[in-house]
MIVO-734242 format. One record per atom (N, C-alpha, C): residue in three letters; atom name; x, y, z. Coordinates in steps of 0.05 Angstrom, whole numbers. Layout:
ATOM    aa   at        u        v        w
ATOM   ALA   CA        X        Y        Z
...
//
This chain:
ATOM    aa   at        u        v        w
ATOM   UNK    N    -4281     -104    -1018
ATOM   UNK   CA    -4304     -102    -1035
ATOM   UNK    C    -4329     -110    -1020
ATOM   UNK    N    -4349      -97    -1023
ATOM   UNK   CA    -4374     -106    -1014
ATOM   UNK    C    -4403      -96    -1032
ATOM   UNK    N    -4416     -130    -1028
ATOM   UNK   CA    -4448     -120    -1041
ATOM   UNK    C    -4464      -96    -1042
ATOM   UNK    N    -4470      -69    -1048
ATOM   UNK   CA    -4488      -60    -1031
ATOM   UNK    C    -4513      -71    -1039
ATOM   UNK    N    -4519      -74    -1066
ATOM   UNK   CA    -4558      -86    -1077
ATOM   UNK    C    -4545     -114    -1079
ATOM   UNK    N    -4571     -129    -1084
ATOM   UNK   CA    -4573     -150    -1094
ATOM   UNK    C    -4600     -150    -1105
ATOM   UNK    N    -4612     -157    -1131
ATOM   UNK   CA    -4642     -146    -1137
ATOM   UNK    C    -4654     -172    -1162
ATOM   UNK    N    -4659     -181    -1153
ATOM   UNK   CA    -4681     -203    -1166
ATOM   UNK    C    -4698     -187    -1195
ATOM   UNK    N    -4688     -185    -1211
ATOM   UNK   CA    -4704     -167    -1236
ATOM   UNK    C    -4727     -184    -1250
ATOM   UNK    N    -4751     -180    -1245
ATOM   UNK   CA    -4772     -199    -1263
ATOM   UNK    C    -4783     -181    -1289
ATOM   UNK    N    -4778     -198    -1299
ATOM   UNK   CA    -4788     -182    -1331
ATOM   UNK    C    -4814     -186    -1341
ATOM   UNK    N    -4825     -173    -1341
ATOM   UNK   CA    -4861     -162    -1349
ATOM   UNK    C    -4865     -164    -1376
ATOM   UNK    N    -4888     -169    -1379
ATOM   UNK   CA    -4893     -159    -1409
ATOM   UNK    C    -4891     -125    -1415
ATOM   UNK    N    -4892     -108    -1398
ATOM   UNK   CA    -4875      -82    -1410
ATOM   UNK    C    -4857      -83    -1407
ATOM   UNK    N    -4839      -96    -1397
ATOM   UNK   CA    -4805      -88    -1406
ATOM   UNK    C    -4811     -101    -1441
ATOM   UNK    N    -4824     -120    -1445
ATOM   UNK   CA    -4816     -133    -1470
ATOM   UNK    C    -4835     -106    -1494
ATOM   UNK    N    -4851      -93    -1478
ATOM   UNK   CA    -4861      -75    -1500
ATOM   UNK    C    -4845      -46    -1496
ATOM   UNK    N    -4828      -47    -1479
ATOM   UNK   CA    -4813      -24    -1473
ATOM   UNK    C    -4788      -24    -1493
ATOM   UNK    N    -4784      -60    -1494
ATOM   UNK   CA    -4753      -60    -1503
ATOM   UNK    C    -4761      -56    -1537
ATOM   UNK    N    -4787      -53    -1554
ATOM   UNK   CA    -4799      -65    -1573
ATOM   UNK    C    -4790      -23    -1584
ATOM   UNK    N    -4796      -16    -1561
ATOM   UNK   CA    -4804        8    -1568
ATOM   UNK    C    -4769       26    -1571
ATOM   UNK    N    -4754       15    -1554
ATOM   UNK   CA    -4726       29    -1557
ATOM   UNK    C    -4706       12    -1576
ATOM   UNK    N    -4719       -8    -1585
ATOM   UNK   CA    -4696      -34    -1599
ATOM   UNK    C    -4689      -18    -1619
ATOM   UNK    N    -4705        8    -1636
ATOM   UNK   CA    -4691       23    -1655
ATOM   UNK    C    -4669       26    -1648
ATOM   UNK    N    -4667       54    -1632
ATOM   UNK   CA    -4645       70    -1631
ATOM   UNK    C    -4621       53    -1613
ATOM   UNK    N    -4629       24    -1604
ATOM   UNK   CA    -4601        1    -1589
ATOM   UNK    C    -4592       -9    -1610
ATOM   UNK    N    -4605      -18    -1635
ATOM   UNK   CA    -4598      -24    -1661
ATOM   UNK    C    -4589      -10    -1673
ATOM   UNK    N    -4599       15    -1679
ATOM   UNK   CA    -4573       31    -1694
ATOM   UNK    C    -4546       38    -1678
ATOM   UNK    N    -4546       37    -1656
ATOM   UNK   CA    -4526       40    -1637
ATOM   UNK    C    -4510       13    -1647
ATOM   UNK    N    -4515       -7    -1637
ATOM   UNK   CA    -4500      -34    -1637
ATOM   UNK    C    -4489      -43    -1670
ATOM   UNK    N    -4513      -24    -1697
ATOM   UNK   CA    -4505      -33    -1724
ATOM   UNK    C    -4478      -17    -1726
ATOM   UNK    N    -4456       -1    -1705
ATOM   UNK   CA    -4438       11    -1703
ATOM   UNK    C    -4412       -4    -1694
ATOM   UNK    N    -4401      -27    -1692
ATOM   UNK   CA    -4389      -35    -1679
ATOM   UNK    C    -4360      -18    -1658
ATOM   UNK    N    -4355      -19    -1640
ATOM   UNK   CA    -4331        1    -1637
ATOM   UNK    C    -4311      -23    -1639
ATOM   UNK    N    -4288      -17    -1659
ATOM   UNK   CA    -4264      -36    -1659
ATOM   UNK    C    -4241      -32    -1645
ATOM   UNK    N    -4227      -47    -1635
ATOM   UNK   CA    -4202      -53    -1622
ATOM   UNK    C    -4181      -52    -1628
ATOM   UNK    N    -4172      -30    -1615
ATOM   UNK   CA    -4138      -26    -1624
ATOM   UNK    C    -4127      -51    -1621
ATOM   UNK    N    -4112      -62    -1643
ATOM   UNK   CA    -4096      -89    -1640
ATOM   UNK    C    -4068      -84    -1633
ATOM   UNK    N    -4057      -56    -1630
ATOM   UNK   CA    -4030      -56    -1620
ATOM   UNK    C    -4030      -49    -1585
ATOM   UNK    N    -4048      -47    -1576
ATOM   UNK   CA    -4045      -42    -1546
ATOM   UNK    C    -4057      -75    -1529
ATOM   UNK    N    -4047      -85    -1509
ATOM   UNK   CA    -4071     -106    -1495
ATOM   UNK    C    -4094      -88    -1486
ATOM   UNK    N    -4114     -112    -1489
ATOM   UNK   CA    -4138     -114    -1471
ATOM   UNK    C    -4150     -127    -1457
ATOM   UNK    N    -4161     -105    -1423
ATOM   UNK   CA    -4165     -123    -1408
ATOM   UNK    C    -4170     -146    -1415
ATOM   UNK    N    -4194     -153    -1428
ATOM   UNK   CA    -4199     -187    -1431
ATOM   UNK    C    -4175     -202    -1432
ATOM   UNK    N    -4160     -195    -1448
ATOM   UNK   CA    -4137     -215    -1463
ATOM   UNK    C    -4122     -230    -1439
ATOM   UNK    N    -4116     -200    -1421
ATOM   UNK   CA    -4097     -203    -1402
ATOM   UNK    C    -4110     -215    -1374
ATOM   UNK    N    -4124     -221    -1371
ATOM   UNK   CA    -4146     -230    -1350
ATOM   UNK    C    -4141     -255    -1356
ATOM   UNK    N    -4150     -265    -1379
ATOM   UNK   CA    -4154     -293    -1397
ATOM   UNK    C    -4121     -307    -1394
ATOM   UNK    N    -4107     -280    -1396
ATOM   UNK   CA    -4077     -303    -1394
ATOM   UNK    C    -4070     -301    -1367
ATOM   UNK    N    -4085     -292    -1344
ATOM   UNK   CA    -4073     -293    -1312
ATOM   UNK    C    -4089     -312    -1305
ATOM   UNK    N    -4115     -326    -1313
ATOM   UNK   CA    -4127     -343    -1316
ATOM   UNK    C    -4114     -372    -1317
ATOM   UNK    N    -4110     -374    -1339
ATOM   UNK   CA    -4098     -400    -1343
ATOM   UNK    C    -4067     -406    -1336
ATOM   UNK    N    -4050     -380    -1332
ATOM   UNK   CA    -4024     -378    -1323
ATOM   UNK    C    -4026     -392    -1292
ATOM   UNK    N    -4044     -387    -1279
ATOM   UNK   CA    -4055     -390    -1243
ATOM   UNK    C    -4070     -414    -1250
ATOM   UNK    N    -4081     -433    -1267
ATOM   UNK   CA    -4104     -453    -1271
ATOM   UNK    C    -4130     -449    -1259
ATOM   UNK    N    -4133     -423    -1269
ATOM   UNK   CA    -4157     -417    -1270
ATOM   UNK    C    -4178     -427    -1290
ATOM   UNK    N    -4172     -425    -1312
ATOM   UNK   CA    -4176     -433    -1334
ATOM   UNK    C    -4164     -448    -1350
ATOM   UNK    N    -4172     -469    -1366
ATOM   UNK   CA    -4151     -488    -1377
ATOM   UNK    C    -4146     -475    -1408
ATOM   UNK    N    -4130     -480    -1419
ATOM   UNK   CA    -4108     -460    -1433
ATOM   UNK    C    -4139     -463    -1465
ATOM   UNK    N    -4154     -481    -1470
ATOM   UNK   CA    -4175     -480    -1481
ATOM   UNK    C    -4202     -465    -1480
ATOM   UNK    N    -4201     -467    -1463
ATOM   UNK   CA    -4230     -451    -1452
ATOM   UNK    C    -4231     -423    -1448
ATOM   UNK    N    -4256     -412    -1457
ATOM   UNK   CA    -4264     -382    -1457
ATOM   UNK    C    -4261     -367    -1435
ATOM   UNK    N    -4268     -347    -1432
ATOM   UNK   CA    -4263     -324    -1408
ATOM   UNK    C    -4278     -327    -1390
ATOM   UNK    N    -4297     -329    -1398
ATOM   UNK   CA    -4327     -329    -1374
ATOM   UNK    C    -4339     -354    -1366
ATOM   UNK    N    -4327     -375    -1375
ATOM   UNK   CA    -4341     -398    -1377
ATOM   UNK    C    -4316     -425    -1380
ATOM   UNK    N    -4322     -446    -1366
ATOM   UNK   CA    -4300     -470    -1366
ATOM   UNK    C    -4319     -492    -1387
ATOM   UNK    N    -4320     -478    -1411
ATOM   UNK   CA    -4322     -494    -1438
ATOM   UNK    C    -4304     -489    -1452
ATOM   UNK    N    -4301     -505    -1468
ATOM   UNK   CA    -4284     -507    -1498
ATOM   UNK    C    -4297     -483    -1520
ATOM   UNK    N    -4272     -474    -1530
ATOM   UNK   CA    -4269     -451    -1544
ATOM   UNK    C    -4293     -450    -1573
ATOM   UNK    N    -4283     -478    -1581
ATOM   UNK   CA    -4305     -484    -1605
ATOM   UNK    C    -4337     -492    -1601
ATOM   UNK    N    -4344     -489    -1574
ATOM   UNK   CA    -4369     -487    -1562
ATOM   UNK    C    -4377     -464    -1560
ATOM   UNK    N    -4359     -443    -1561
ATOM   UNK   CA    -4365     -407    -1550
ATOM   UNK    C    -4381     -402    -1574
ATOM   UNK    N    -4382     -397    -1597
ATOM   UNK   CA    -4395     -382    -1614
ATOM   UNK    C    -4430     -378    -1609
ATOM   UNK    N    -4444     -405    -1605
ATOM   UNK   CA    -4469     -399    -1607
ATOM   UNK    C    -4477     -389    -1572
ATOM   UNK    N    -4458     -392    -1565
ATOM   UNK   CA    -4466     -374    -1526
ATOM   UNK    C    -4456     -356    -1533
ATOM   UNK    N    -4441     -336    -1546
ATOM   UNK   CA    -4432     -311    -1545
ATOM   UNK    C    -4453     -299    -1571
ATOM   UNK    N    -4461     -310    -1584
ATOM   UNK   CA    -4487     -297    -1596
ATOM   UNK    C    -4512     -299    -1577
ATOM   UNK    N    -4514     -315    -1558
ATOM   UNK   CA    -4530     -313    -1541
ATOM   UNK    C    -4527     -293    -1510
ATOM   UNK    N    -4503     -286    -1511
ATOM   UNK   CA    -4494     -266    -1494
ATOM   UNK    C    -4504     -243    -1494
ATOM   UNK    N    -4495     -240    -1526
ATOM   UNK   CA    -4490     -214    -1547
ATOM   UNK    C    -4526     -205    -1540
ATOM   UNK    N    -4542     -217    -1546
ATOM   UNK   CA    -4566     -216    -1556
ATOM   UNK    C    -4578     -208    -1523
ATOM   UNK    N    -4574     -228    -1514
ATOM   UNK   CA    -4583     -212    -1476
ATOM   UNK    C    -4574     -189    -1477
ATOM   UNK    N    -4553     -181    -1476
ATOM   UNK   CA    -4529     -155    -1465
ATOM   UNK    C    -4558     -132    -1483
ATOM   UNK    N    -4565     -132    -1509
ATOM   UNK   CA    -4573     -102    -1538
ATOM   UNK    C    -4603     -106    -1516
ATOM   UNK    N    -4619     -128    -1513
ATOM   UNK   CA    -4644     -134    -1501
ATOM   UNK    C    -4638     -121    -1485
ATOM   UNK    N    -4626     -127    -1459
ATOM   UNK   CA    -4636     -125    -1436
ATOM   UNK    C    -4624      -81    -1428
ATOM   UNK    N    -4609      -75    -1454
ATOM   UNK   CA    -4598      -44    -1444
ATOM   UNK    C    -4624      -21    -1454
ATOM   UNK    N    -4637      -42    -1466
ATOM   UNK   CA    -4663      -26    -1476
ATOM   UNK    C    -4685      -15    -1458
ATOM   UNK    N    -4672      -32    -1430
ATOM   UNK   CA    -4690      -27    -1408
ATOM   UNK    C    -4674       -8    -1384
ATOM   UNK    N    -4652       -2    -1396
ATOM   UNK   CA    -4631       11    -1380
ATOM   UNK    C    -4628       44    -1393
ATOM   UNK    N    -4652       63    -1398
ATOM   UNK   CA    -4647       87    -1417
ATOM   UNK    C    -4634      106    -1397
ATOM   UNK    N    -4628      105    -1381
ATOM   UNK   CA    -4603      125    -1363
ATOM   UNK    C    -4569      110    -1364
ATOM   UNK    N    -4572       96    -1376
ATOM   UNK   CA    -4541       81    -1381
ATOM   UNK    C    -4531       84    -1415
ATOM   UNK    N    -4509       98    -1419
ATOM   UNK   CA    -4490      102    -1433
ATOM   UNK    C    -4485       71    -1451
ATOM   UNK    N    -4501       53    -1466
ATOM   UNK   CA    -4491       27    -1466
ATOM   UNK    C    -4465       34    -1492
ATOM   UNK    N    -4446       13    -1479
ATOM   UNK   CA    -4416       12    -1504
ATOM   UNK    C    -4405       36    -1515
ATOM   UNK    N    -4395       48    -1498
ATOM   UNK   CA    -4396       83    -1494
ATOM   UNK    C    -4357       79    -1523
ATOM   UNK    N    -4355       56    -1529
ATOM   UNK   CA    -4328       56    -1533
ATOM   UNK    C    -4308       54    -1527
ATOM   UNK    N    -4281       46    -1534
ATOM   UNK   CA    -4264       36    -1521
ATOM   UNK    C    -4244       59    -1510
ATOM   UNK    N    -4234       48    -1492
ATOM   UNK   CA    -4225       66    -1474
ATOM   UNK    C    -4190       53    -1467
ATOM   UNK    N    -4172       76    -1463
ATOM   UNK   CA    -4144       60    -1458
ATOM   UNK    C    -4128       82    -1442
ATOM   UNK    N    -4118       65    -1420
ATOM   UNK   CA    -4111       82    -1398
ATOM   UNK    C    -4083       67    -1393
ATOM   UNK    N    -4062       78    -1387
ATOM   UNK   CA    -4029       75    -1377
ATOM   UNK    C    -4021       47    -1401
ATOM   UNK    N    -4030       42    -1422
ATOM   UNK   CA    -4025       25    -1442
ATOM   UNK    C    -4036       -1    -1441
ATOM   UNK    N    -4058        6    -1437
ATOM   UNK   CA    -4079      -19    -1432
ATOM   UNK    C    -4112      -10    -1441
ATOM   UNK    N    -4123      -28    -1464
ATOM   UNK   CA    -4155      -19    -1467
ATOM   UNK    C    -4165      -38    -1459
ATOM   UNK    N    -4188      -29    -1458
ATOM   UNK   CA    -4225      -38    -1450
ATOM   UNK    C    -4246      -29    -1456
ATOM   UNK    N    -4267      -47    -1471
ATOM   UNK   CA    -4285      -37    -1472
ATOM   UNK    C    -4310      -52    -1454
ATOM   UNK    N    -4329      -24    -1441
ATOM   UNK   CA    -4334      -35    -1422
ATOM   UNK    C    -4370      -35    -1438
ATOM   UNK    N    -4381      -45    -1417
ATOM   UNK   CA    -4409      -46    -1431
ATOM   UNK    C    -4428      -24    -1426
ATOM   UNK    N    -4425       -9    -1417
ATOM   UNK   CA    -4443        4    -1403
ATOM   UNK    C    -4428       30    -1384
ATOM   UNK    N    -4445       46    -1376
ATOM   UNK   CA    -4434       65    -1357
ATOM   UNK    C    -4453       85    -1357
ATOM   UNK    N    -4455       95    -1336
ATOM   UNK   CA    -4475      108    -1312
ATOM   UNK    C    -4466      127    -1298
ATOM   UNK    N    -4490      144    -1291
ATOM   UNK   CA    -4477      172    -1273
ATOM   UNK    C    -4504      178    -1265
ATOM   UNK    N    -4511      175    -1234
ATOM   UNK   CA    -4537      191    -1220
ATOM   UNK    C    -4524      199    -1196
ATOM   UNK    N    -4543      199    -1177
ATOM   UNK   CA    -4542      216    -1156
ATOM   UNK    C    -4524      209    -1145
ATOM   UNK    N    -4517      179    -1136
ATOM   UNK   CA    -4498      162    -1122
ATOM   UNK    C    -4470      170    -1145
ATOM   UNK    N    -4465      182    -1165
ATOM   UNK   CA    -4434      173    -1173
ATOM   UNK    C    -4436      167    -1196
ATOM   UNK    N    -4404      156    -1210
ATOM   UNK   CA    -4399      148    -1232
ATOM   UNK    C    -4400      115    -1230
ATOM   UNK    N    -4422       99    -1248
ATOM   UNK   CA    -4411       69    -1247
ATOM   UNK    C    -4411       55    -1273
ATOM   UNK    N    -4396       33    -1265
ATOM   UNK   CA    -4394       17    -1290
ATOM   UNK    C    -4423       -4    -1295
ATOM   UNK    N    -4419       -9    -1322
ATOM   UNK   CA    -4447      -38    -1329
ATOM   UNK    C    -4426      -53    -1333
ATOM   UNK    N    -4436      -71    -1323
ATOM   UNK   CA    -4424     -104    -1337
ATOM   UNK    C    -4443     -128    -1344
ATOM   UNK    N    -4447     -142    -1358
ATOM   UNK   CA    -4474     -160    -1375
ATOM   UNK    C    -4463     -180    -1372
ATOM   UNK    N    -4468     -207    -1365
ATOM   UNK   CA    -4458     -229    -1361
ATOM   UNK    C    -4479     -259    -1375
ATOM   UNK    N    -4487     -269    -1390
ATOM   UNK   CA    -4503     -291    -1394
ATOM   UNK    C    -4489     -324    -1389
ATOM   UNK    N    -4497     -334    -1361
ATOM   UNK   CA    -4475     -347    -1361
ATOM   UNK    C    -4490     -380    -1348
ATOM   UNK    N    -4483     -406    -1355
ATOM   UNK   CA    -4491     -434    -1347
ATOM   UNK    C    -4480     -436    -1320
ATOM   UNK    N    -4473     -420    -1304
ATOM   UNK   CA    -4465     -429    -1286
ATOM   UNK    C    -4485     -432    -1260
ATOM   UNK    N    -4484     -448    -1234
ATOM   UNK   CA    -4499     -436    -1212
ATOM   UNK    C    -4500     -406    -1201
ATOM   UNK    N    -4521     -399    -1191
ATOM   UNK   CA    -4518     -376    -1181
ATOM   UNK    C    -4518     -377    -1150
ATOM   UNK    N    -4515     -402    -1150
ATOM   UNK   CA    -4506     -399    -1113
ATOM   UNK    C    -4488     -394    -1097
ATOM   UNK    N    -4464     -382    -1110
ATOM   UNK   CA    -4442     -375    -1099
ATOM   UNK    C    -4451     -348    -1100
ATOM   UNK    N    -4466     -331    -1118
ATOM   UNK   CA    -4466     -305    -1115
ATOM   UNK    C    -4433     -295    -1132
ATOM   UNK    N    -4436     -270    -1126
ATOM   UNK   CA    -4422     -252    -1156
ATOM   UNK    C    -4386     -255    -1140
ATOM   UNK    N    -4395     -255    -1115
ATOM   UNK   CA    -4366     -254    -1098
ATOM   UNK    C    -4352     -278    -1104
ATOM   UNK    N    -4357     -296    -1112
ATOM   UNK   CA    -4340     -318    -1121
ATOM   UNK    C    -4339     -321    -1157
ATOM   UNK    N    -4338     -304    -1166
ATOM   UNK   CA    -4340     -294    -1198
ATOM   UNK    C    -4314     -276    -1193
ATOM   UNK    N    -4286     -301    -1194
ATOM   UNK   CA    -4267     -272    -1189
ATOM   UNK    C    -4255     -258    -1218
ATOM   UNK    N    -4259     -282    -1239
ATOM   UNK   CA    -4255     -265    -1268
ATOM   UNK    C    -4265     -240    -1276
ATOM   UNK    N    -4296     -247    -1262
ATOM   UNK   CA    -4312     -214    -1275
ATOM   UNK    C    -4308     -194    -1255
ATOM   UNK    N    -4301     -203    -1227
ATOM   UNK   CA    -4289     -184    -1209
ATOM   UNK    C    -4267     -167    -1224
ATOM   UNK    N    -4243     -178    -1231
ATOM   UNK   CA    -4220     -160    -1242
ATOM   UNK    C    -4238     -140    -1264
ATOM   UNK    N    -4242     -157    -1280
ATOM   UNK   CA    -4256     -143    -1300
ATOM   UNK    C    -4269     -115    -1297
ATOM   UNK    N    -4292     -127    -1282
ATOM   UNK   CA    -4300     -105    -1266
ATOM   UNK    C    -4282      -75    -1259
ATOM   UNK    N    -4266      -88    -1248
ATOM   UNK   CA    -4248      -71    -1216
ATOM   UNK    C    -4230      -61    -1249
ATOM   UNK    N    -4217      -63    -1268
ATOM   UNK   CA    -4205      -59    -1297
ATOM   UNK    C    -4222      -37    -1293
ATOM   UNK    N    -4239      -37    -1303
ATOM   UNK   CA    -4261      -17    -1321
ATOM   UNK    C    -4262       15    -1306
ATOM   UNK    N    -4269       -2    -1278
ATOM   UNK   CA    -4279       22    -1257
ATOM   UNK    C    -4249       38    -1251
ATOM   UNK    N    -4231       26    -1251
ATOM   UNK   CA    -4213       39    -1248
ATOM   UNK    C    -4204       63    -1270
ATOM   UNK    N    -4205       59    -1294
ATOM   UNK   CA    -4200       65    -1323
ATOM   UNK    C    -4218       90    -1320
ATOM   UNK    N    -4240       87    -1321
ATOM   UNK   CA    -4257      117    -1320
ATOM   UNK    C    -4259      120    -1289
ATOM   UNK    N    -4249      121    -1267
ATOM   UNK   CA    -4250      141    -1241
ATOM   UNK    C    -4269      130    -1234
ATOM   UNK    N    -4284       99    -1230
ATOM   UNK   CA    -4305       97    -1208
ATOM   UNK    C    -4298       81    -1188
ATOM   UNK    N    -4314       72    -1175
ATOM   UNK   CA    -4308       52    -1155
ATOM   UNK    C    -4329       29    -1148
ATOM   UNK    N    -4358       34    -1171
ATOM   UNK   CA    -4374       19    -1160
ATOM   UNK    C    -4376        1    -1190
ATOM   UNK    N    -4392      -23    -1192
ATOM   UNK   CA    -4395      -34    -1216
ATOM   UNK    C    -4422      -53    -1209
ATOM   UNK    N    -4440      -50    -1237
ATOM   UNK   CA    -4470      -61    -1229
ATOM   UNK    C    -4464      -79    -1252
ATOM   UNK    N    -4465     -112    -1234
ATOM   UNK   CA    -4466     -127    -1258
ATOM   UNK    C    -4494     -135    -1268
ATOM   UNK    N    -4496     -141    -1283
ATOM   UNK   CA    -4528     -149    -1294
ATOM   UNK    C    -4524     -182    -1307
ATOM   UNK    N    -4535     -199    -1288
ATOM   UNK   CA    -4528     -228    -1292
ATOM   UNK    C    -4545     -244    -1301
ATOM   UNK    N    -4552     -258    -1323
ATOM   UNK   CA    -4568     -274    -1335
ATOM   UNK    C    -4557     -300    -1326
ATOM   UNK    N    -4567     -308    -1307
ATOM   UNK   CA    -4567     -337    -1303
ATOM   UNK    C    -4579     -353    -1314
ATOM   UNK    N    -4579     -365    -1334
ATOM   UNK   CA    -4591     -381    -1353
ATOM   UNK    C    -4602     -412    -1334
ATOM   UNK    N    -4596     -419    -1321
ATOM   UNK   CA    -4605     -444    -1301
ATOM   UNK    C    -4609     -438    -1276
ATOM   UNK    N    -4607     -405    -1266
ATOM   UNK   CA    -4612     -396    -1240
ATOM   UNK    C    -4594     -418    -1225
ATOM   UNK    N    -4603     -430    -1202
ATOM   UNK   CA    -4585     -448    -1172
ATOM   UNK    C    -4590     -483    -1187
ATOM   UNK    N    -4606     -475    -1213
ATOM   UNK   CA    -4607     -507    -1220
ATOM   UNK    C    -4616     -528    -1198
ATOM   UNK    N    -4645     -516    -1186
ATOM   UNK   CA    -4652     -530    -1165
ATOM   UNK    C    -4683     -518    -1175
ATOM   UNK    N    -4698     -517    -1193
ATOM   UNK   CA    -4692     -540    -1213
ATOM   UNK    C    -4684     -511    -1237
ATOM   UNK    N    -4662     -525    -1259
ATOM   UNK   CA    -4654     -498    -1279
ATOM   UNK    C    -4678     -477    -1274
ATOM   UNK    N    -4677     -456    -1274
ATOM   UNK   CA    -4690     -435    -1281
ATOM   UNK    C    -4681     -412    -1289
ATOM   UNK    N    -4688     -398    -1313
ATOM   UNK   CA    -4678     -365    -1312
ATOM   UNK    C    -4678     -353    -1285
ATOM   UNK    N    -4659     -336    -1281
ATOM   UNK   CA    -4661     -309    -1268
ATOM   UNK    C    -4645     -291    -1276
ATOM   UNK    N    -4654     -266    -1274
ATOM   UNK   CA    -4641     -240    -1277
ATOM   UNK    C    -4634     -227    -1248
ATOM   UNK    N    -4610     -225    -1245
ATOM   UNK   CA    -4604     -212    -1220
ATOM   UNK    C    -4580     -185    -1232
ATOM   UNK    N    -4593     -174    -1210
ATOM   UNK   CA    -4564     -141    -1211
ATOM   UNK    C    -4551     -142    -1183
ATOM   UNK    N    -4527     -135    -1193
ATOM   UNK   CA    -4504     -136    -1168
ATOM   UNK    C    -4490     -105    -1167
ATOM   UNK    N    -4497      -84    -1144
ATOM   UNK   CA    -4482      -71    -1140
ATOM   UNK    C    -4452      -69    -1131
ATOM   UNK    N    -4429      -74    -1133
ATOM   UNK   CA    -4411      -81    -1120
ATOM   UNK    C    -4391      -53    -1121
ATOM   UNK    N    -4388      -50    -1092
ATOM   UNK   CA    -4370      -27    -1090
ATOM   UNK    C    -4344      -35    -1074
ATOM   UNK    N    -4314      -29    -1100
ATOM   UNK   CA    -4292      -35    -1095
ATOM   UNK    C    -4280      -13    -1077
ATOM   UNK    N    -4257      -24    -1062
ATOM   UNK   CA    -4241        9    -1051
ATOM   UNK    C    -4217       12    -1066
ATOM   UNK    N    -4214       38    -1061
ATOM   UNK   CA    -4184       55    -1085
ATOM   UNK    C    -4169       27    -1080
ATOM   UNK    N    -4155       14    -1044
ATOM   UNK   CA    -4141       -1    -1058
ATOM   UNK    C    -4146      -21    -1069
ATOM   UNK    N    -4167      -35    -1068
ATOM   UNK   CA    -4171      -62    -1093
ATOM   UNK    C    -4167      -53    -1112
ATOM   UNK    N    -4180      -31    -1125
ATOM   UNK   CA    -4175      -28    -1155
ATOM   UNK    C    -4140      -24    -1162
ATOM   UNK    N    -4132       -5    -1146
ATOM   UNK   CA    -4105       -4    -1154
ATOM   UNK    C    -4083      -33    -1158
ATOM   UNK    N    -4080      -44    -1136
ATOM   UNK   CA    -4079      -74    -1132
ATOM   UNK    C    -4092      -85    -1160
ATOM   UNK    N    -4108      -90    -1164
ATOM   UNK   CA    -4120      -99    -1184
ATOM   UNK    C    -4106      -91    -1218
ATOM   UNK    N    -4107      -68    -1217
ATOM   UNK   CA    -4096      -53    -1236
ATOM   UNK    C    -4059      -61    -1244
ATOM   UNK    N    -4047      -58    -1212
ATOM   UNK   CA    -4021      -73    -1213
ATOM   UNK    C    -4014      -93    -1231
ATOM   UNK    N    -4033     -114    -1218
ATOM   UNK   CA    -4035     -134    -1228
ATOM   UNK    C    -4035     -135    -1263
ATOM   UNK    N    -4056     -126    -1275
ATOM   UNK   CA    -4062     -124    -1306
ATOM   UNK    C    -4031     -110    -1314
ATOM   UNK    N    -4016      -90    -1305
ATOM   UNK   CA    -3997      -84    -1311
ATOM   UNK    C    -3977      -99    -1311
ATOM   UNK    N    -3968     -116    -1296
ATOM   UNK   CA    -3947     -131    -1288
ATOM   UNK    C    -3951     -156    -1309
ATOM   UNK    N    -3970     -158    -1325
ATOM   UNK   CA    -3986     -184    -1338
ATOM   UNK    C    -3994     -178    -1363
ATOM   UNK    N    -3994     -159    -1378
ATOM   UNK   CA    -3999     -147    -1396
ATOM   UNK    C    -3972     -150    -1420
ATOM   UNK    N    -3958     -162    -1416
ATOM   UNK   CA    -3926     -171    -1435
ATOM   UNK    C    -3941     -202    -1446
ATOM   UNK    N    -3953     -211    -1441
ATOM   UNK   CA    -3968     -240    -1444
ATOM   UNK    C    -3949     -258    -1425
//
């Protein structure tokens, strides 16, 4: 896998009159929920249990984050609420195109893209952590990622990262985008993996 962007996103007062101007038609989109087949796994689930099976995660704590589960609600409405904002500024991206399920496994991914370069995935992240490791040491949202792109035929995935404390030198927002382009074999490998792990 390798970086190709890395892009520092500063947000203007037109993105905020831009987003003012598309929040309609993201809102009627998002007042749609797409729901989840409960008889097939999904990636998340199965990520979340290779997670804590490896101690990655302690058998409490959420997907994206090493807090306690009964702390998640008001950050995942604060996730939620970045992810509808910030796709308002993304009008060539497909946002929550619906769930998708490939060799007996779903996902829903956030986003998805098609220009000159190819087919790619979105991924939205709002997260307390440092951003000084960069996205390559984010190996949860890596799979995730490498899940998605595999599922619809791509190979590249643009995460869109809300660092809510930036390097915490001193906290600061940042918005950064991560191009990351996987090869056939990571994803397959990758994919293995969710298969072999997908029984719980």
């Amino acid at each position: 896998m390798r970086v190709l962007s890395e892009n520092e996103i500063q947000i203007g007062w037109d993105d905020i009159a831009k987003s003012e101007k598309e929040a309609g038609a993201i809102g009627r989109q998002a007042s749609k929920p797409h729901p989840r087949d409960t008889g097939i796994p999904h990636v998340g689930t199965i990520i979340r249990q290779i997670a804590i099976r490896t101690g990655v995660l302690k058998a409490n704590c959420a997907l994206d984050e090493d807090i306690l589960e009964e702390d998640m609600p008001l950050r995942m409405a604060l996730g939620m609420a970045w992810e509808r904002w910030v796709a308002t500024l993304h009008s060539e991206m497909t946002w929550q195109p619906g769930e998708i399920k490939h060799l007996g496994i779903a996902g829903n991914l956030d986003g998805l893209s098609n220009d000159a370069r190819g087919l790619y995935v979105n991924e939205f992240k709002c997260t307390w952590k440092s951003m000084k490791k960069g996205i390559l040491a984010q190996q949860l949202w890596l799979w995730q990622g490498m899940a998605y792109a595999y599922m619809v035929g791509a190979c590249r995935v643009e995460y869109h990262i809300f660092w809510v404390n930036g390097d915490w030198k001193p906290p600061t927002p940042r918005y950064r985008t991560y191009m990351v382009e996987f090869s056939r074999r990571e994803l397959e490998n990758n994919w293995r993996m969710l298969e072999r792990n997908k029984g719980g």
